[in-house]
C-alpha positions in Angstrom: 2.1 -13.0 19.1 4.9 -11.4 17.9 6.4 -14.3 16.3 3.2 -15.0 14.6 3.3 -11.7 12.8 7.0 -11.8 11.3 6.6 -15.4 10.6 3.2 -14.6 8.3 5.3 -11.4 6.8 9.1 -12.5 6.8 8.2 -15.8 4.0 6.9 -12.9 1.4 9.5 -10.5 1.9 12.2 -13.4 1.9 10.5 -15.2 -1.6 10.2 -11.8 -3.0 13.9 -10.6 -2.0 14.5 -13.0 -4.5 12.1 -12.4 -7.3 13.7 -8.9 -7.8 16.3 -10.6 -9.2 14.5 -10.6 -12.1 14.4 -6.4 -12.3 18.2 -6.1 -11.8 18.4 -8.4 -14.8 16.0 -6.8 -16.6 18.1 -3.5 -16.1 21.2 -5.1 -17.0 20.4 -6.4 -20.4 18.5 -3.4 -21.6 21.5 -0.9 -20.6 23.9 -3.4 -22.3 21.0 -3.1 -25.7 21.3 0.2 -25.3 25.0 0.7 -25.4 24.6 -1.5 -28.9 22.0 0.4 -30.2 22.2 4.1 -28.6 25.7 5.1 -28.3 25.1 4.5 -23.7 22.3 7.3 -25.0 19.6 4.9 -23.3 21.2 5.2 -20.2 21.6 8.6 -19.6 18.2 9.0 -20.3 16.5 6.5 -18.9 18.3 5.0 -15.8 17.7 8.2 -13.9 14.2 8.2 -14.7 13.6 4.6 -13.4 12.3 6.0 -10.0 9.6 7.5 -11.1 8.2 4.3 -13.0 8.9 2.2 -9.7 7.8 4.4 -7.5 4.7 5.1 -9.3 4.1 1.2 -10.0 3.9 1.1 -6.5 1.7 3.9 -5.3 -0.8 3.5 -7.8 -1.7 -0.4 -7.5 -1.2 0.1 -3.6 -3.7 2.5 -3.8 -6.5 0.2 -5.4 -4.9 -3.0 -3.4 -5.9 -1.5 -0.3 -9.0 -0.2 -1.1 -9.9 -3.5 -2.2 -8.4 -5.2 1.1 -10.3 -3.3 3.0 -14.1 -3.5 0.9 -13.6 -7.2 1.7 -12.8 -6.5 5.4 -15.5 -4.8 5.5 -17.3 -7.6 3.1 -18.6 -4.6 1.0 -17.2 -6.7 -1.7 -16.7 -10.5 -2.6 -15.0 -13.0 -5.2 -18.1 -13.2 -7.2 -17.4 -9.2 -7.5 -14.1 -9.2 -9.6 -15.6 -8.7 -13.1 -17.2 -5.6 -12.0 -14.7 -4.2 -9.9 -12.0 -5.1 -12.8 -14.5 -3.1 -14.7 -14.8 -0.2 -13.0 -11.0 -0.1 -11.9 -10.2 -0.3 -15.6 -12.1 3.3 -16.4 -10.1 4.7 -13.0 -7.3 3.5 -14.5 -7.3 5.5 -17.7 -8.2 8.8 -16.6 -5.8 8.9 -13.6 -2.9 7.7 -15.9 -4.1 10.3 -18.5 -3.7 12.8 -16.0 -0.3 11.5 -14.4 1.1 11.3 -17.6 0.3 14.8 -18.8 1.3 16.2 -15.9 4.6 14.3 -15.6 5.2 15.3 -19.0 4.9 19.0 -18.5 7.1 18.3 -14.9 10.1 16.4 -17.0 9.9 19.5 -19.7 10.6 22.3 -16.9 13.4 19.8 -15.4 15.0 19.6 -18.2 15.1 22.9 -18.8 16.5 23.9 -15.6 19.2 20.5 -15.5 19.6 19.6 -19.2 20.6 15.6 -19.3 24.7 15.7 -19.7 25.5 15.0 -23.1 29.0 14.8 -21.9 30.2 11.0 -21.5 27.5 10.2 -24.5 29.8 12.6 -27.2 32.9 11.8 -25.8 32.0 7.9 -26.2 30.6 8.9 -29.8 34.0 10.1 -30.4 36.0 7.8 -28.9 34.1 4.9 -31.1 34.9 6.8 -34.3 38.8 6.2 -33.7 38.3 2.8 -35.1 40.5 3.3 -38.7 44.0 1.5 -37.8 46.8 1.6 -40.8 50.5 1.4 -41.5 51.9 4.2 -40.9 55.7 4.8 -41.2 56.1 1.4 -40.3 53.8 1.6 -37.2 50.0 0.9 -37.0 48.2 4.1 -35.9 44.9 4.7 -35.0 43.4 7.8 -37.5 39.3 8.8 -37.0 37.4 7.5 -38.7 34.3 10.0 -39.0 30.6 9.0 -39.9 29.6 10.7 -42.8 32.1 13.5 -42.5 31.7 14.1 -39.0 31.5 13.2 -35.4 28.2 12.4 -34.0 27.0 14.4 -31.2 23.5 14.7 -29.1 21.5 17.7 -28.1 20.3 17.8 -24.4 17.2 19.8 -25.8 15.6 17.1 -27.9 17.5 14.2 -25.3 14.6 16.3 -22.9 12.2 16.3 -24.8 12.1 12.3 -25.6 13.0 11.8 -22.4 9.7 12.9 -20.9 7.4 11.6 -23.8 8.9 8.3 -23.2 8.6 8.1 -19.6 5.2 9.6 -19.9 3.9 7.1 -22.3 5.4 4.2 -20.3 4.0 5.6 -16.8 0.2 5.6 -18.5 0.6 2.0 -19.4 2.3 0.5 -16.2 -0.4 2.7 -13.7 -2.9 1.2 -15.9 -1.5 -2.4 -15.4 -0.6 -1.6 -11.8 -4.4 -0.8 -11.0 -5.2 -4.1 -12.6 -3.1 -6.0 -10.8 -3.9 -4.0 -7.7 -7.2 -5.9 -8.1 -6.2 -8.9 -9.2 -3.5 -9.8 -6.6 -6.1 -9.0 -3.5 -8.8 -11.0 -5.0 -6.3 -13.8 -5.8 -4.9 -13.7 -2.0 -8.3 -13.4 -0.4 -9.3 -16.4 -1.7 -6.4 -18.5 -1.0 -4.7 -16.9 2.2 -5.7 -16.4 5.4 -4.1 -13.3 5.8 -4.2 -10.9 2.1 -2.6 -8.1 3.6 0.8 -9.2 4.7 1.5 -10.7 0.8 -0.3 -7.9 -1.2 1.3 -5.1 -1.2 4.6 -6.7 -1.2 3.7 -8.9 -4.2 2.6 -6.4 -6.0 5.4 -4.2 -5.7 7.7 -6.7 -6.7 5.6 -7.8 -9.8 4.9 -4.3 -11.0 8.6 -3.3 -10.7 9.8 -6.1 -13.2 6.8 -5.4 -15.4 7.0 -1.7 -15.2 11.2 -1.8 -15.9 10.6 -4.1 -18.9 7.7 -2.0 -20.5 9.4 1.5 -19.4 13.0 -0.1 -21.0 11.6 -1.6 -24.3 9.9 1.5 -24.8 12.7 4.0 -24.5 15.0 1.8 -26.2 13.1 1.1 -29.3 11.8 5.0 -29.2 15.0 6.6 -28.6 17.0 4.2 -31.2 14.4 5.1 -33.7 14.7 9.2 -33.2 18.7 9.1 -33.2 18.5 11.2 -36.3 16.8 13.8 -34.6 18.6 13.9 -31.4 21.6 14.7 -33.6 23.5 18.0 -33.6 23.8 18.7 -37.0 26.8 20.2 -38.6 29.3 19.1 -35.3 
C-alpha cells in the first residue's frame, strides 16, 4: 500500500535528515580553520566548489549502488561475492576518477579564466587585519598599519585558479574512489540485513559520502592552500 511504502522510506530519510548534521559541522569548523590559517582565502576557494565534491559523491557511488542492487535482484550476484566485486569495483574506481579528475581539472582552468575567484573581500580583510598597531598619539590612542614585511598582503586570482582546481581535483579522485567502495559496501551490508536494500541505499550513501567527501575535500584545501600562501602572493603590492 501506499502507507507501506513511505513508512519503509520516511525512517531513512528522517534518521538521515539528522546525520547531515554532521556535514554542516564539518563546514563550519573548517571555514572558521581557514579564517585562522588562510586570511577567509579557504573560503573563497573552496565553499563554492563544494557542489561538485557532493554532487559527485553522490553520482558516482549511486552509480555502482544500483548496479549492485539490481545484480542481486536479479541474483547475478550474492554475499559470498563481495571480495570480488570490491575487487573489481576498486580497478573501476581508479580509472574513472583518473579521468574525472583530469577532466575537472582542465574544466576549473577555463572557468577560472573566464570568472577569476574575487580576491576582493580576501585583500580588503588582509588589509584591514594589518591595522592592528594602536599608540599614544597626541594624547589619543590611534590605530596606525602595521604592515607585514613592508607591505600589505594581497592574492592573485591567477594562481587562487590554479590551486583551486588541483585541489578539488585531487580531492574528487579520492572521494569517487571511496564513494565506489562504499557504493558496494552499503548494498551488500543492506541486502543482508533488510528486507528492502533499495529504499536505505542510496540515501545512506549519500549522506555518508557527503560528510566524508566534505571532510577529505576541506582538510585537503586547507592544509594545501595554507602551505602555498607564499605563492598565491602578489608580490611587490
Amino acid at each position: 500500500t501506499a502507507w507501506e511504502v513511505v513508512r519503509s522510506r520516511l525512517f531513512w530519510l528522517i534518521v538521515l535528515l539528522f546525520a547531515t548534521t554532521l556535514t554542516t559541522l564539518i563546514i563550519d569548523k573548517f571555514e572558521a580553520l581557514g579564517k585562522d590559517l588562510t586570511t577567509g582565502l579557504s573560503s573563497a576557494m573552496l565553499v563554492p566548489l563544494i557542489p561538485l565534491i557532493t554532487d559527485m559523491c553522490g553520482n558516482s557511488g549511486s552509480q555502482t549502488a544500483t548496479s549492485i542492487i539490481q545484480s542481486f535482484a536479479s541474483n547475478e550476484i550474492s554475499a559470498k561475492d563481495l571480495w570480488s566485486v570490491t575487487k573489481k569495483e576498486l580497478k573501476v574506481s581508479v580509472m574513472v576518477g583518473g579521468i574525472v579528475s583530469v577532466i575537472n581539472f582542465l574544466r576549473l582552468l577555463a572557468y577560472f579564466a573566464i570568472f577569476p575567484i574575487s580576491t576582493k573581500n580576501i585583500n580588503s580583510v588582509t588589509r584591514a587585519n594589518s591595522l592592528t598597531s594602536v599608540v599614544p598619539l597626541s594624547g589619543q590612542l590611534r590605530s596606525l598599519p602595521l604592515f607585514f614585511n613592508g607591505q600589505q598582503k594581497t592574492y592573485n586570482a591567477k594562481e587562487m585558479g590554479y590551486v583551486g582546481a588541483g585541489v578539488s581535483s585531487l580531492a574528487l579522485f579520492i572521494v569517487i574512489i571511496l564513494s565506489k567502495l562504499m557504493g558496494v559496501f552499503i548494498p551488500f551490508i543492506a541486502h543482508k540485513f533488510f528486507k528492502d536494500p533499495a529504499s536505505m541505499t542510496t540515501p545512506a550513501l549519500t549522506t555518508i559520502l557527503d560528510a566524508v567527501g566534505t571532510l577529505i575535500f576541506f582538510a585537503l584545501g586547507v592544509g594545501i592552500i595554507y602551505g602555498s600562501l607564499n605563492f598565491l602572493q602578489n608580490n611587490g603590492h
